[in-house]
Backbone of each chain as ProteinMPNN parsed JSONL, in Angstrom:
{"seq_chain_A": "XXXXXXXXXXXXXXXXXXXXXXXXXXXXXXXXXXXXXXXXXXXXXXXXXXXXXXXXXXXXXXXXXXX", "coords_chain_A": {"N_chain_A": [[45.677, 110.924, 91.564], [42.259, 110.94, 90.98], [40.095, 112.733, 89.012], [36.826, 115.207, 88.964], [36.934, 117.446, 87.627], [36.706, 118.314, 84.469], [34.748, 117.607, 83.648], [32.358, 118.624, 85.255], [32.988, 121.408, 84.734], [32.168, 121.26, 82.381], [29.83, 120.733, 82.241], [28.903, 123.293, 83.402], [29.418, 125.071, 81.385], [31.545, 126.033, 81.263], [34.857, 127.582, 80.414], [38.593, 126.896, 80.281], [39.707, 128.75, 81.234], [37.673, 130.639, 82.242], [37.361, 129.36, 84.727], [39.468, 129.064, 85.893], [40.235, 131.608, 86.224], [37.869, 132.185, 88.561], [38.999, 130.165, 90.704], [41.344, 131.636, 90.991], [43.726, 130.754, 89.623], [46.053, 129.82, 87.404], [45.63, 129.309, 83.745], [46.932, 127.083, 82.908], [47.653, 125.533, 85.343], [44.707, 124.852, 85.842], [44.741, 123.135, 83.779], [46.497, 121.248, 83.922], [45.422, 120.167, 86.02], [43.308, 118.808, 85.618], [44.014, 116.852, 83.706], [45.455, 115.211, 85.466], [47.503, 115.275, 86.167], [48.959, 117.589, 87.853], [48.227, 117.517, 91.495], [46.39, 119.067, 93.425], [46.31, 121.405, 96.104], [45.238, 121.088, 99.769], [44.038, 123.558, 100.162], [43.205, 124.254, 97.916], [41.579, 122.709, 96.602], [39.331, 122.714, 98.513], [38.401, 125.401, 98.003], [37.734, 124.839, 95.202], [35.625, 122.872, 95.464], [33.909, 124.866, 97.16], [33.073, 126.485, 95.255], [32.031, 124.529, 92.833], [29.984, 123.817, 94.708], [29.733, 121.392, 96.266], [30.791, 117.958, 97.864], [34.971, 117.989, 98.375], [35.117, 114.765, 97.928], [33.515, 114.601, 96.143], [34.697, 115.553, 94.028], [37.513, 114.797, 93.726], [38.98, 111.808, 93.757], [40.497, 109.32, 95.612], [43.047, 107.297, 93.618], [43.819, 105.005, 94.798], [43.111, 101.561, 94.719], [40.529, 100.378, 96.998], [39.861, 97.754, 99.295]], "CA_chain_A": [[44.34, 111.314, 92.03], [41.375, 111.267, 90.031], [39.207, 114.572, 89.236], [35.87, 115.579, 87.813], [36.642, 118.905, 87.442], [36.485, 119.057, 83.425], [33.01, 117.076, 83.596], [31.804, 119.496, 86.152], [33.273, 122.761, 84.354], [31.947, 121.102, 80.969], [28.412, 121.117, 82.715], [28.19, 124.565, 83.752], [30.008, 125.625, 79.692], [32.757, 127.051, 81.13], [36.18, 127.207, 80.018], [39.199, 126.462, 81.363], [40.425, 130.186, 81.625], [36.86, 130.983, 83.48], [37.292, 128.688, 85.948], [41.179, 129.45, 86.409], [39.715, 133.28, 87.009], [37.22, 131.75, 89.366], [39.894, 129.684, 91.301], [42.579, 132.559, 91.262], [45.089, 129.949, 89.458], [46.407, 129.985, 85.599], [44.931, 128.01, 82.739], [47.76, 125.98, 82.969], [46.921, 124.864, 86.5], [43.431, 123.834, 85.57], [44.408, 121.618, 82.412], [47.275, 119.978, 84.33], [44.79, 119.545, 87.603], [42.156, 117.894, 84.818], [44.31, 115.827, 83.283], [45.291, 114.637, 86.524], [49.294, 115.863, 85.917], [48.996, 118.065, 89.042], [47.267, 117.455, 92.366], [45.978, 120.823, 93.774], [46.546, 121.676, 97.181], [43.614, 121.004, 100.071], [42.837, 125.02, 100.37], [42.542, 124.908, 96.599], [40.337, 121.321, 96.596], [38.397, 123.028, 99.325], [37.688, 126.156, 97.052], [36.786, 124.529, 94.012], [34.408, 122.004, 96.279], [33.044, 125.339, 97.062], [32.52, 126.551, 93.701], [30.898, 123.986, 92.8], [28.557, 123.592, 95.576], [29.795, 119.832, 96.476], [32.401, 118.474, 98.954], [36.034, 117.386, 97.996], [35.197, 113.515, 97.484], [32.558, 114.521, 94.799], [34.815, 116.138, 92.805], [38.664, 114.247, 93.502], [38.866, 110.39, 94.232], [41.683, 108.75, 95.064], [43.089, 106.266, 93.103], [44.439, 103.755, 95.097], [42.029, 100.617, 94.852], [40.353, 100.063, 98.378], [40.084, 96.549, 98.982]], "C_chain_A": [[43.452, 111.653, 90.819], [40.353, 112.651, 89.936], [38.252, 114.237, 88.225], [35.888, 116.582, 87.314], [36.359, 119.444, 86.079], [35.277, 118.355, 82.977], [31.999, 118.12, 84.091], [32.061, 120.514, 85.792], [32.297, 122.487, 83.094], [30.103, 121.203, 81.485], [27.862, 122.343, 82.945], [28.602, 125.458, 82.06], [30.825, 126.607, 80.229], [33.736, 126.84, 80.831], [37.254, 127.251, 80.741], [39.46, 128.269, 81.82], [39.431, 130.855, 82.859], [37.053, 130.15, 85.007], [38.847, 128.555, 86.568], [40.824, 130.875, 86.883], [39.149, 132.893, 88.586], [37.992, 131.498, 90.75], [41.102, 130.514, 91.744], [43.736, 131.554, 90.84], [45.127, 130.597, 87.878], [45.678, 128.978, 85.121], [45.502, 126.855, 83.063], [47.151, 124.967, 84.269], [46.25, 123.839, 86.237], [43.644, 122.666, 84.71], [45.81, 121.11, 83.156], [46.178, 119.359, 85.435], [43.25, 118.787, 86.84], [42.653, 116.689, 83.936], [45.187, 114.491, 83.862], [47.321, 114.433, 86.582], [49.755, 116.408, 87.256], [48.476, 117.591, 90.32], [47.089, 118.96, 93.41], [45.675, 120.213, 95.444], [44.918, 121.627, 98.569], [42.703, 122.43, 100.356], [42.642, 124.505, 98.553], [41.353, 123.835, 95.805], [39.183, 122.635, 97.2], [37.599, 124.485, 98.384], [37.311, 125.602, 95.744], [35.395, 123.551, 94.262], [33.244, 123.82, 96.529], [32.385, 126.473, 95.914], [31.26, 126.345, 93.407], [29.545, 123.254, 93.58], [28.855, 122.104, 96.291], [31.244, 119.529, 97.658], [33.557, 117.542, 97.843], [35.81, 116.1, 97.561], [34.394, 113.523, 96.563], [33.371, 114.969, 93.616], [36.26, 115.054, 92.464], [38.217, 113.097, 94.241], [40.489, 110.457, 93.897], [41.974, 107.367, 94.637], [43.395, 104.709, 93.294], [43.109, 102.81, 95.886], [41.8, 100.626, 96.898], [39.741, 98.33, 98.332], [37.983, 96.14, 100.029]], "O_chain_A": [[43.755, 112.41, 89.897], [40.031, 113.376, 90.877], [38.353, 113.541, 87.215], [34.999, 116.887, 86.518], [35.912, 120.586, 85.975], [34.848, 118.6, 81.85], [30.988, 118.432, 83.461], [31.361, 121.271, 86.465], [31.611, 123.445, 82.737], [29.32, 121.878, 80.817], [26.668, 122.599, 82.789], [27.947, 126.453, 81.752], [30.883, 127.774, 79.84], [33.932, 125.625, 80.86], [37.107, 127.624, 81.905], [39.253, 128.662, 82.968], [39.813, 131.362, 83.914], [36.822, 130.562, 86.144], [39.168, 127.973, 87.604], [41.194, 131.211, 88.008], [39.77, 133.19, 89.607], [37.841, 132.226, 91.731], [41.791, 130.179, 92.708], [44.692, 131.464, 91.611], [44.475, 131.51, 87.372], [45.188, 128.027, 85.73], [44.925, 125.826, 83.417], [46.43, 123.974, 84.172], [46.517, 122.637, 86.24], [43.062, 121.583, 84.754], [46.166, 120.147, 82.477], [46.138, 118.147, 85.647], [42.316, 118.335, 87.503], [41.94, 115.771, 83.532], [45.509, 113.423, 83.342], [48.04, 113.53, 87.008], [50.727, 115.911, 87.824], [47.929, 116.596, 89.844], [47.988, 119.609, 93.944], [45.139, 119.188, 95.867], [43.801, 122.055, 98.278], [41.509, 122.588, 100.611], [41.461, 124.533, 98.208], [40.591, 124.042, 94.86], [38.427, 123.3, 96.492], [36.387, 124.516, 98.172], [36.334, 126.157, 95.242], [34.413, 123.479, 93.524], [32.082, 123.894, 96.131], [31.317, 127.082, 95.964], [30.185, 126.943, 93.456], [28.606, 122.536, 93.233], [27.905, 121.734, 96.98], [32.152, 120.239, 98.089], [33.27, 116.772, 96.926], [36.385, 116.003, 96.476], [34.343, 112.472, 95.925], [32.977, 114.861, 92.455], [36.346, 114.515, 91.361], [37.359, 113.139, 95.122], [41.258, 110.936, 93.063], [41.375, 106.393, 95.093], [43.325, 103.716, 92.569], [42.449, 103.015, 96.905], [42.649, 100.817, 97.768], [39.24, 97.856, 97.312], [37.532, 94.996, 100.083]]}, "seq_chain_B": "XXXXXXXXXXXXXXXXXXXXXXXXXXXXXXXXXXXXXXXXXXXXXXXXXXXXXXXXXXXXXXXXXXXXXXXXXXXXXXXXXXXXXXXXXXXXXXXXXXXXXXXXXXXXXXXXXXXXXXXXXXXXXXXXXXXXXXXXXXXX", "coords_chain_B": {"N_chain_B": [[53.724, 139.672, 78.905], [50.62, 141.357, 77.26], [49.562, 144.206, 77.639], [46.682, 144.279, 77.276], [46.251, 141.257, 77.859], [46.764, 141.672, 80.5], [44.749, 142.609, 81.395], [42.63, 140.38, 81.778], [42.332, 138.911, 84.081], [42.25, 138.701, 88.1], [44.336, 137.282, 88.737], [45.884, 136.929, 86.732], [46.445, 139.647, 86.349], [47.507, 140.758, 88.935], [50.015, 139.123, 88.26], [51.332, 140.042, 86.249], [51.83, 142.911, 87.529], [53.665, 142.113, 89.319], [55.456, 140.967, 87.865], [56.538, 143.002, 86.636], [57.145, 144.624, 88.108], [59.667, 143.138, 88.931], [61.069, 143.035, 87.01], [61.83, 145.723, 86.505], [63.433, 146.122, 89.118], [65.503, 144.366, 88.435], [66.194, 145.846, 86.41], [67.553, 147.964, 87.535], [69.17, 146.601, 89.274], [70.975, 145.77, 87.38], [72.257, 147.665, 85.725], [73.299, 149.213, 88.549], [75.128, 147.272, 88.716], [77.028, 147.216, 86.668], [77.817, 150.123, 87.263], [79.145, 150.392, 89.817], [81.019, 148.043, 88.903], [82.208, 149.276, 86.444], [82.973, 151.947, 86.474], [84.616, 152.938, 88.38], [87.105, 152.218, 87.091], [86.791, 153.567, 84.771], [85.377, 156.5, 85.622], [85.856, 157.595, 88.037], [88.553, 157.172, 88.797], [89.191, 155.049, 90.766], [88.356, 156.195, 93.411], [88.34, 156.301, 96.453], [85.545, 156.226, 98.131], [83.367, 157.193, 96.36], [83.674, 154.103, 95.08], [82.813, 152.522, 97.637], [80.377, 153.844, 97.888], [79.017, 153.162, 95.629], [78.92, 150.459, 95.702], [77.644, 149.919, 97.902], [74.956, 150.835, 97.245], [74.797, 149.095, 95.241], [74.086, 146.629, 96.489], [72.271, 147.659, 98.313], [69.997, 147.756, 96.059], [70.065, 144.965, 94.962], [69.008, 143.603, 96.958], [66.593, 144.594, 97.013], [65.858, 143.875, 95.096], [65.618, 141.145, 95.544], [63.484, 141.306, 97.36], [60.97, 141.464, 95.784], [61.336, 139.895, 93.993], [60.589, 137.244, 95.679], [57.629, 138.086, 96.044], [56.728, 138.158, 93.745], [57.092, 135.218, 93.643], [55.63, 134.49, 95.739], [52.928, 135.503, 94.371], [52.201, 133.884, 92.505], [50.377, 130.917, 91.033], [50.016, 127.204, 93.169], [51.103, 126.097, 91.176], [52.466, 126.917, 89.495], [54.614, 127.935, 91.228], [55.412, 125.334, 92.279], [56.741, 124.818, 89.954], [59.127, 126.551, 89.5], [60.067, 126.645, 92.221], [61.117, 124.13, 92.354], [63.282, 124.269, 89.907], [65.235, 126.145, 91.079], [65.658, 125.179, 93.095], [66.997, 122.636, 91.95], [69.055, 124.571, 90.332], [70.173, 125.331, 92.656], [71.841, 123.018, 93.29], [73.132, 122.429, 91.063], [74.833, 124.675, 90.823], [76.445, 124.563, 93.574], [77.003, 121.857, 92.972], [79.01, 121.362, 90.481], [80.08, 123.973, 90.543], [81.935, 123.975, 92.919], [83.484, 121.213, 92.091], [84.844, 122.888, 89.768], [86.129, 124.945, 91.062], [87.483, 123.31, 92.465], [89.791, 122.183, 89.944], [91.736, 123.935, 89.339], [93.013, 123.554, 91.539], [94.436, 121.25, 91.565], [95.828, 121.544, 89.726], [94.427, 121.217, 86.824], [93.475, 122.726, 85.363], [95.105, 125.757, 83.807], [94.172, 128.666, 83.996], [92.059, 130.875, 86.256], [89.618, 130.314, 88.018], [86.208, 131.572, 87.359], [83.907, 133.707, 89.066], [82.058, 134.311, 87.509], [81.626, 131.79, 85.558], [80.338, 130.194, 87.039], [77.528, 131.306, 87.66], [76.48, 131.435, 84.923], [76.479, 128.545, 84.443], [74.628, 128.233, 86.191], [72.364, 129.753, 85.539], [71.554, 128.518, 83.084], [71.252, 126.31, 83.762], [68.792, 126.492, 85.259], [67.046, 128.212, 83.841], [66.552, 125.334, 81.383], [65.241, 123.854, 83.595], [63.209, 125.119, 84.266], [61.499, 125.377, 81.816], [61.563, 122.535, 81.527], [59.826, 121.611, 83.618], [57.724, 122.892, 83.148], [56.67, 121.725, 80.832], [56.41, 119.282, 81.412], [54.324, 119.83, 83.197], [52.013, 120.239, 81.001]], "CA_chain_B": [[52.308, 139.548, 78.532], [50.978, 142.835, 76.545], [48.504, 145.739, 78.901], [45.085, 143.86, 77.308], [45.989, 140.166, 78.906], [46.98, 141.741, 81.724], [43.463, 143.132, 82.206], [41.894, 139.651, 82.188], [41.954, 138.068, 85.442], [42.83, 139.448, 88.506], [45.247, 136.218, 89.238], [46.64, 138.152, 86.051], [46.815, 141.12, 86.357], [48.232, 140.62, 89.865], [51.224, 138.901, 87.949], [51.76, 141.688, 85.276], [52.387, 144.046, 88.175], [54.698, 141.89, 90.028], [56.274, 140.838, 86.802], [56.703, 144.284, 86.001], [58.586, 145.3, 89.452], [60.849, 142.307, 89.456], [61.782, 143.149, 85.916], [62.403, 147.096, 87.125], [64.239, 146.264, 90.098], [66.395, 143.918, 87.73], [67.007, 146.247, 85.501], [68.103, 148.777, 88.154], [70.251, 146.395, 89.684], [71.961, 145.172, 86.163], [72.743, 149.323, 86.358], [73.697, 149.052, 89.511], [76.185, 146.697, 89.198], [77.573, 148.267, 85.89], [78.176, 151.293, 87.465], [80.272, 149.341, 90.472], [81.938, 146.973, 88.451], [83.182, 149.538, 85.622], [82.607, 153.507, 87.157], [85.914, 152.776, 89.202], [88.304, 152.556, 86.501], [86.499, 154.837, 83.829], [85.173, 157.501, 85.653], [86.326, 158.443, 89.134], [89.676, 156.842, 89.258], [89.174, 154.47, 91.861], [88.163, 157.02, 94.083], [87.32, 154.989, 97.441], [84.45, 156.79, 98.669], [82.318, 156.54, 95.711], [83.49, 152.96, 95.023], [82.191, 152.335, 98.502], [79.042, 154.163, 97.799], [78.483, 152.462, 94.277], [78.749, 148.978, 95.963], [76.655, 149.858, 99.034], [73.95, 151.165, 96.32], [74.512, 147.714, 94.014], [73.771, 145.905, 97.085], [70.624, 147.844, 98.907], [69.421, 147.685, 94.921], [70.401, 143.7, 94.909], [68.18, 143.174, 98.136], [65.062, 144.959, 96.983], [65.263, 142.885, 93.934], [65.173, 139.826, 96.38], [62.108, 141.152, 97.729], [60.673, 141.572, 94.053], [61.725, 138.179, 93.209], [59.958, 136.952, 96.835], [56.672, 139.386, 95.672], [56.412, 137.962, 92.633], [56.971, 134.007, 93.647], [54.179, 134.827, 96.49], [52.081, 135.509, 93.875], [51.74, 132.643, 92.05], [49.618, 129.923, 91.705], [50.546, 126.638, 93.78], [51.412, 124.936, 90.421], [53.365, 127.806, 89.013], [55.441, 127.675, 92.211], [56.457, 124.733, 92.171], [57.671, 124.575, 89.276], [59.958, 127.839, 89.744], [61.206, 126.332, 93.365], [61.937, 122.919, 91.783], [63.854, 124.86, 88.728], [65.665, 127.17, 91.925], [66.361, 123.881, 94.12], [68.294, 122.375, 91.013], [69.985, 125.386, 89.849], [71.529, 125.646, 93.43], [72.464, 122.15, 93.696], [74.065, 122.26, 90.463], [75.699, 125.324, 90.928], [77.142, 123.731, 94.571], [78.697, 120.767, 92.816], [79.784, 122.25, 89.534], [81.116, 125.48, 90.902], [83.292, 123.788, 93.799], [84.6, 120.991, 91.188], [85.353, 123.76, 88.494], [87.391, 125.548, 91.935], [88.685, 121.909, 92.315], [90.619, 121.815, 88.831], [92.544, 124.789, 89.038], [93.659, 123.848, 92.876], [95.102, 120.451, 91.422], [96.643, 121.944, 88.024], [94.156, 120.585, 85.577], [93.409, 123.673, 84.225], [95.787, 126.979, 84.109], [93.937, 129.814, 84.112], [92.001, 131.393, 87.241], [88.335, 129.85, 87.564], [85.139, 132.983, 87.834], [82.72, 133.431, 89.463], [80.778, 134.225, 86.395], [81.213, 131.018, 84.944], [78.979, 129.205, 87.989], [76.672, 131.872, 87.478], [76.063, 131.107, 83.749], [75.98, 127.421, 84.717], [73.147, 127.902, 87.168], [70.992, 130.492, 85.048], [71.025, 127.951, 82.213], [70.351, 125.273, 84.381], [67.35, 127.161, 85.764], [66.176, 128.189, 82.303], [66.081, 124.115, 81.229], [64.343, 123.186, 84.609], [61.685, 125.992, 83.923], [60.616, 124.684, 80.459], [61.047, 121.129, 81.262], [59.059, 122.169, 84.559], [56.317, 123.521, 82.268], [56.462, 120.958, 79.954], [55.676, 118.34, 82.591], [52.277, 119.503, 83.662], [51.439, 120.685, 79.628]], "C_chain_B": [[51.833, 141.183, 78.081], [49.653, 143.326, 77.985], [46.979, 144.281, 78.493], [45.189, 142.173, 77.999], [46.282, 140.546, 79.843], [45.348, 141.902, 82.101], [42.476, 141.497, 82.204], [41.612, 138.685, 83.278], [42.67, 138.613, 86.248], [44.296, 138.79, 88.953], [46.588, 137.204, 87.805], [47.214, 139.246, 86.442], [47.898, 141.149, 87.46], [49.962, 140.458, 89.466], [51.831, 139.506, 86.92], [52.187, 142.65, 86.048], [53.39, 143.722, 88.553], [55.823, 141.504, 89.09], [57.252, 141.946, 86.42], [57.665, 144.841, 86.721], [59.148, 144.306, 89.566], [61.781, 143.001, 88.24], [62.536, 144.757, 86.162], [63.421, 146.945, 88.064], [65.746, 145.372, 89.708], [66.907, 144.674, 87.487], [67.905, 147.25, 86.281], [69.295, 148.19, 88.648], [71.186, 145.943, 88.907], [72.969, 146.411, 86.259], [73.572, 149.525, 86.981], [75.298, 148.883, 89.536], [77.589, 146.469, 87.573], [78.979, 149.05, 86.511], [79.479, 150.662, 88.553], [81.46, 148.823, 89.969], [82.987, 148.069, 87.016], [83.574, 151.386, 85.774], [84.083, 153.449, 87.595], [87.204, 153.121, 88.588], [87.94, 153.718, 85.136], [85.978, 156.202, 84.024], [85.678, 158.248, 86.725], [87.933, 157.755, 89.671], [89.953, 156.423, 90.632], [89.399, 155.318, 93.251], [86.958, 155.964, 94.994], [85.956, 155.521, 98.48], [83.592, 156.794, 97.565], [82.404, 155.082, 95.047], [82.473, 151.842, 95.72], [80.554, 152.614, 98.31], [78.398, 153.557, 96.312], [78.305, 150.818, 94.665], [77.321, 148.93, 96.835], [75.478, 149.905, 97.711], [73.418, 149.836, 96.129], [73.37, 146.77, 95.276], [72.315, 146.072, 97.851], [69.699, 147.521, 97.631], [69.022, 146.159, 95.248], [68.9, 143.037, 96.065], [66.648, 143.172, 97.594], [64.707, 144.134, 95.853], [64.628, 141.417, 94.172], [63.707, 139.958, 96.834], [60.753, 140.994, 96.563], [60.108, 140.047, 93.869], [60.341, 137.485, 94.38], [58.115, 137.395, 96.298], [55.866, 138.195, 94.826], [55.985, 136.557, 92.742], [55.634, 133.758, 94.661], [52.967, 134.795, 95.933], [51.22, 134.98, 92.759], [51.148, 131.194, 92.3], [50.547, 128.767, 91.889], [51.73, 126.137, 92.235], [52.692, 125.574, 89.961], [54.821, 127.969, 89.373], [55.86, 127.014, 92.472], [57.307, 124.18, 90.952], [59.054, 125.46, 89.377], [60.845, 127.33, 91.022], [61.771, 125.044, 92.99], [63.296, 123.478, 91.115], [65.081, 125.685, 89.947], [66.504, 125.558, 92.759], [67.586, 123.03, 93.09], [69.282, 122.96, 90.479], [71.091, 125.169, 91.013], [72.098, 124.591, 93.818], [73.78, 121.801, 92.297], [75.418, 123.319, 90.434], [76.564, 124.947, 92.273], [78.477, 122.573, 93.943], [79.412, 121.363, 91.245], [81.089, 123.062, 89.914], [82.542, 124.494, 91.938], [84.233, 122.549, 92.863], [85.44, 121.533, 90.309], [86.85, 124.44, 89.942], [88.609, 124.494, 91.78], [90.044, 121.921, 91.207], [91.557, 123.097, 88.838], [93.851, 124.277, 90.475], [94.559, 122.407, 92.562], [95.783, 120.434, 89.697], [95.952, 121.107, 86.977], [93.687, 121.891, 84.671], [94.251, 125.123, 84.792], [95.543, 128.272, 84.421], [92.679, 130.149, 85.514], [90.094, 130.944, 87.003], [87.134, 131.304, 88.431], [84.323, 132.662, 88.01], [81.555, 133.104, 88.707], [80.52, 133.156, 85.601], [80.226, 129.992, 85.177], [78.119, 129.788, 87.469], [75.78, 131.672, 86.203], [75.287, 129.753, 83.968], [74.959, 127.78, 85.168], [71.966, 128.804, 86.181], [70.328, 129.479, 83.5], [70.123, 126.978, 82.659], [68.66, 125.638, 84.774], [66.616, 127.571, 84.596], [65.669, 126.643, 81.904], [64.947, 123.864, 82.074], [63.149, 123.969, 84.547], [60.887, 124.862, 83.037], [60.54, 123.53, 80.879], [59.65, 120.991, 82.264], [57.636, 122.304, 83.669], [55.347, 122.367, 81.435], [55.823, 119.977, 80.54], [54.819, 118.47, 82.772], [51.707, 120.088, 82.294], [50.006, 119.979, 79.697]], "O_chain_B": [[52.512, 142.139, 78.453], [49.167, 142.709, 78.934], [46.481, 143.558, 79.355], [44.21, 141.821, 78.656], [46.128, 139.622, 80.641], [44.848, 141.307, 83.056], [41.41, 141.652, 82.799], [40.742, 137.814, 83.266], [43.708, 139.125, 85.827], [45.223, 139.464, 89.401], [47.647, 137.81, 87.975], [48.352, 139.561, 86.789], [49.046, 141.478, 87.163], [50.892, 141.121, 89.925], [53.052, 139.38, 86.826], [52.968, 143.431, 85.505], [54.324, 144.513, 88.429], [56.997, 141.669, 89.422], [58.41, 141.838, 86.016], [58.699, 145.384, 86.333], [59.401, 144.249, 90.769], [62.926, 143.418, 88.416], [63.749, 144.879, 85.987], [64.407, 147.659, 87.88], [66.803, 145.512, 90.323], [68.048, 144.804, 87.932], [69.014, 147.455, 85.787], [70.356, 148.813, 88.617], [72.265, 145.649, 89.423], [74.119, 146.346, 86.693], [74.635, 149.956, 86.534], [76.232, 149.572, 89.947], [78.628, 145.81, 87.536], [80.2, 148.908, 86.445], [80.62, 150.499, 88.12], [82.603, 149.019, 90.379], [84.128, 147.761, 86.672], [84.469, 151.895, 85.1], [84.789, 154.15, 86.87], [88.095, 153.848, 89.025], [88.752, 154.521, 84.675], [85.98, 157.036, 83.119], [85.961, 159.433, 86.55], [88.336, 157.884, 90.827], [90.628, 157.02, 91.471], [90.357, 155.171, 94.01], [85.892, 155.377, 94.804], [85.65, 154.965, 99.535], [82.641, 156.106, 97.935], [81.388, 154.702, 94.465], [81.778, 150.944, 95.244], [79.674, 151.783, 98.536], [77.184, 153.623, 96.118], [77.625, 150.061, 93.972], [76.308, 148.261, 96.634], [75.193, 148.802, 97.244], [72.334, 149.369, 96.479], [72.229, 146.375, 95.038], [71.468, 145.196, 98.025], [68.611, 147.023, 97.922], [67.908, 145.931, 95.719], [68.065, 142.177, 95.785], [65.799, 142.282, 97.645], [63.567, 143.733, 95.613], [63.766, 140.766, 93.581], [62.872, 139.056, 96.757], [59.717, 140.365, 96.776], [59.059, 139.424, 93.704], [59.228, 137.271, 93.901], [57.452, 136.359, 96.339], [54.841, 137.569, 95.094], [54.902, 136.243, 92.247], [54.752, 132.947, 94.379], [51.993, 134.302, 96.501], [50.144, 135.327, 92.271], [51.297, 130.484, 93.295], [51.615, 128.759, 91.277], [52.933, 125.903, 92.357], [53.781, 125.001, 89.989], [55.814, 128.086, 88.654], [56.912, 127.265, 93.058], [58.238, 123.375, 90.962], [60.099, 124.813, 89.304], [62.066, 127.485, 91.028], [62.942, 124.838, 93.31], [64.362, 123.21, 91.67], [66.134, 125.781, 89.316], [67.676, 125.186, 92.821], [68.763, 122.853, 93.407], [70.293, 122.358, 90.118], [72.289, 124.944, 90.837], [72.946, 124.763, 94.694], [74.859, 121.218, 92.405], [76.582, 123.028, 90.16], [77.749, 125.061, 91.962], [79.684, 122.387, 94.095], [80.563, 121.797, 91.308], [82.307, 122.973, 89.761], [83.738, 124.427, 91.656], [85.453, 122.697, 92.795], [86.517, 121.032, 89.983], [88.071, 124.385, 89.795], [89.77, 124.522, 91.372], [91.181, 121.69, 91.62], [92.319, 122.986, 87.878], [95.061, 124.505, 90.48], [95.516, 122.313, 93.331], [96.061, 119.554, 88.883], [96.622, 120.357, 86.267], [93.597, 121.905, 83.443], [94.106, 125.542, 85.94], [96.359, 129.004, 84.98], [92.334, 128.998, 85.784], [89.457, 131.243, 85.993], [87.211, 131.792, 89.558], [83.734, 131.688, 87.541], [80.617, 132.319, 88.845], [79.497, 133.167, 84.916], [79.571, 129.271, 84.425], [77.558, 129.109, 86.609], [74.553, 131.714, 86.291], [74.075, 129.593, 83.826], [74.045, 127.633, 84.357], [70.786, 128.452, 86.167], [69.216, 129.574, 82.981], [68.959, 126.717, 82.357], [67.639, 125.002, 84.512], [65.461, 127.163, 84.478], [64.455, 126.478, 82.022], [63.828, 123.673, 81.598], [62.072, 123.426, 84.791], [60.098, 123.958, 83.311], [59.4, 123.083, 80.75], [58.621, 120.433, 81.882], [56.641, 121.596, 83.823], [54.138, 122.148, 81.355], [54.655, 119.754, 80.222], [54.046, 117.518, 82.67], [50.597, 120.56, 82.543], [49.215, 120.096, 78.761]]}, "name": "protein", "num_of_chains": 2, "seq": "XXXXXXXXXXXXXXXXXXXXXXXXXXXXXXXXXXXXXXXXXXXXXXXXXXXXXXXXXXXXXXXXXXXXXXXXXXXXXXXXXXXXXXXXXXXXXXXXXXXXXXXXXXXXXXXXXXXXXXXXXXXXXXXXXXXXXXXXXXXXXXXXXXXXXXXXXXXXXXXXXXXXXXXXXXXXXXXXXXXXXXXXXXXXXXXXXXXXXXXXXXXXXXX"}
């Protein structure tokens, strides 16, 4: 699964640790769930969608081609 | 983690406390099971009323540590968690086949001497140490 989340953190200048506070996860979390290592759970999609103000398909795509 | 990262997030902090009472309720039950395992023959001369009451102890101790342990895994994030139940799901599958082949070899004379409990136990805490880090290492 693809993510914008370190486009969309890198827009507002936050770092990963703020936005692991934010989220209630660890750093770790965030830089596996940005480098697309993890896939984060749909409560924890659904809170970072509301974070950042946007829904779930703005922020994660999935990867498998649609034809 | 030292007192000043604890104070930076509450996802922190949260896990500095619970860290803190698993590691207490450890250490009580390491104590515990001390006092049990060597009290018997060095201090009260297998005197079966506080043997009894030094086990019961080890064991209400043993429990609360479970809840600890429980506390603590509760309070981590998803990612955290699974690495820890992965690392937990392999320990006890290795300790399963390990431990009952290691029983195996004594029950068909390949080895002479009397196989312990404590040697599964080792097995599985290493195992579970590896599967952590590699665990970790994986989503780096």
């Amino acid at each position: 699964m693809k993510n914008r989340l370190k486009v969309l953190r890198a827009e507002r200048d936050w770092t990963q640790a703020q936005l692991a506070n934010a989220l209630d996860v660890s750093r770790q979390t965030i830089n596996a769930i940005e480098k697309g290592k993890f896939d984060p759970s749909l409560p924890l999609a659904f809170k970072a969608a509301r974070l950042f103000s946007l829904s779930i398909e703005d922020i994660f795509q999935d990867e498998v081609e649609t034809v | 983690m030292t007192k000043q990262e604890c104070e930076q997030s509450t996802y922190q902090r949260k896990n500095c406390e619970n860290n803190a009472n698993l590691r207490n309720w450890t250490i009580a039950w390491v104590i515990t099971m001390a006092i049990a395992a060597f009290a018997p023959r060095f201090v009260w001369d297998y005197n079966t009323a506080f043997s009894v009451i030094a086990i019961l102890v080890n064991l209400v101790i043993g429990f609360r540590m479970l809840v600890a342990n429980r506390v603590h895994l509760k309070g981590l994030d998803e990612m955290q968690q699974k690495i820890l139940l992965d690392a937990m799901a392999l320990s006890l599958g290795v300790g399963l086949v390990v431990g009952l082949s290691y029983e195996l070899l004594e029950d068909i004379k390949l080895i002479t001497f009397q196989p312990e409990i404590a040697h599964v136990v080792i097995v599985m805490g290493l195992t579970y140490l590896v599967a952590v880090l590699l665990g970790h290492r994986k989503y780096q």
